[in-house]
N, C-alpha and C positions, 0 to 999 in steps of 0.2 A: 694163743695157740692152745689147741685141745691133746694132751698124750696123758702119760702116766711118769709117777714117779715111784723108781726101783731101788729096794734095800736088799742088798744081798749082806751075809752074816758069814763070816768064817769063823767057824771056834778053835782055830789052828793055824797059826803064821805058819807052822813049819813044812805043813803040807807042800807037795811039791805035786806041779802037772806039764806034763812034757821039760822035767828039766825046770820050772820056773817055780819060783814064791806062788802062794795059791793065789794071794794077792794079783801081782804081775800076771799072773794068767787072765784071770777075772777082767784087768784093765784090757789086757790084749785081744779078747773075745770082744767086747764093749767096743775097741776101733774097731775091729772086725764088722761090727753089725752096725757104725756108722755112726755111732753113739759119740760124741768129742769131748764132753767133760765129764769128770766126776770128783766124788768127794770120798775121801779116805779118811775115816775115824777108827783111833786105835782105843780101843777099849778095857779099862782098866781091871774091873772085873764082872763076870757074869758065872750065868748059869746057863751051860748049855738044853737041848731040847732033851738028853735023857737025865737032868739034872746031874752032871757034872758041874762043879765048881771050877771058873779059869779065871786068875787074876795075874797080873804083869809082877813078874818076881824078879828082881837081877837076874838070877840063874835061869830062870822059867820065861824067856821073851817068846820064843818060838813057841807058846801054847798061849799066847794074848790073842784076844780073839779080836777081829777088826769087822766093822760094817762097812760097805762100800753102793753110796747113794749113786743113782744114774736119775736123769731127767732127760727123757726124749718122746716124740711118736711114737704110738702104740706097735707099729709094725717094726720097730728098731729094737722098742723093746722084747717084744714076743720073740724076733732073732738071735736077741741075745740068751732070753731065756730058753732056745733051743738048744744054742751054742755050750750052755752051762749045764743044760741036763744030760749031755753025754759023757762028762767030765766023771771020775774018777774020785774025785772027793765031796761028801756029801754036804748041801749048802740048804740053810733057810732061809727064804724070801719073803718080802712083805713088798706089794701094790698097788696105790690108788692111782685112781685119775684126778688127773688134777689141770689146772689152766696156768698157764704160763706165757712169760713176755720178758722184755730188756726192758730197763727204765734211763733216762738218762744219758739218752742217744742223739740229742739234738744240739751238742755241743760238741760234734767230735767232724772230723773233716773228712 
C-alpha cells in the first residue's frame, strides 16, 4: 500500500488541549481521522525549533518532549493534519511517503 508516514514532535508533555495531555489529544485526533495505530516515543533530550534546550529531569517530566509516529493513507493523513492545525499548542511535523504492508499473515486463522 502507497500513504505516508507522520512524525508529529511535542516539546511539552505538559501541554494540555481540551482538558487532555497534548499527547492523548494528538492520539485522539489520529482515531478521529481513522488512523488506528501509532507509535509513542518519549524523548530524553532535545532542542526545540527556537533552540530551547528540554531533557527528562525527575522534577522536569512534563517539559520531556515526545514524538508521535502515525503510518496511514494520505487522505487520513492530511485529516489528521487538519485536525492538528486548529489546535492551540504549536506542533512540528515531518512527512514522507512511503510503501507499506503486513508480513507474516499466512499463519494466522
Amino acid at each position: 500500500m502507497q500513504g505516508s508516514q507522520l512524525t508529529v514532535f511535542a516539546a511539552n508533555q505538559g501541554h494540555r488541549v481540551r482538558h487532555l495531555p497534548v499527547v492523548d489529544w494528538i492520539l485522539e485526533e489520529a482515531k478521529r481521522a481513522g488512523i488506528q495505530g501509532a507509535t509513542v516515543v518519549e524523548i530524553a533530550e532535545g532542542v526545540d525549533a527556537k533552540g530551547k534546550y528540554h531533557a527528562a529531569r525527575f522534577f522536569e517530566l512534563a517539559e520531556q518532549s515526545v514524538a508521535v509516529t502515525f503510518i496511514a493513507e494520505d487522505a487520513r493523513i492530511d485529516d489528521l493534519l487538519e485536525k492538528l492545525n486548529v489546535g492551540v499548542v504549536r506542533l512540528f511535523y515531518t512527512r514522507t511517503r512511503i510503501e507499506y504492508a503486513t508480513l507474516g499473515t499466512k499463519g494466522e486463522s
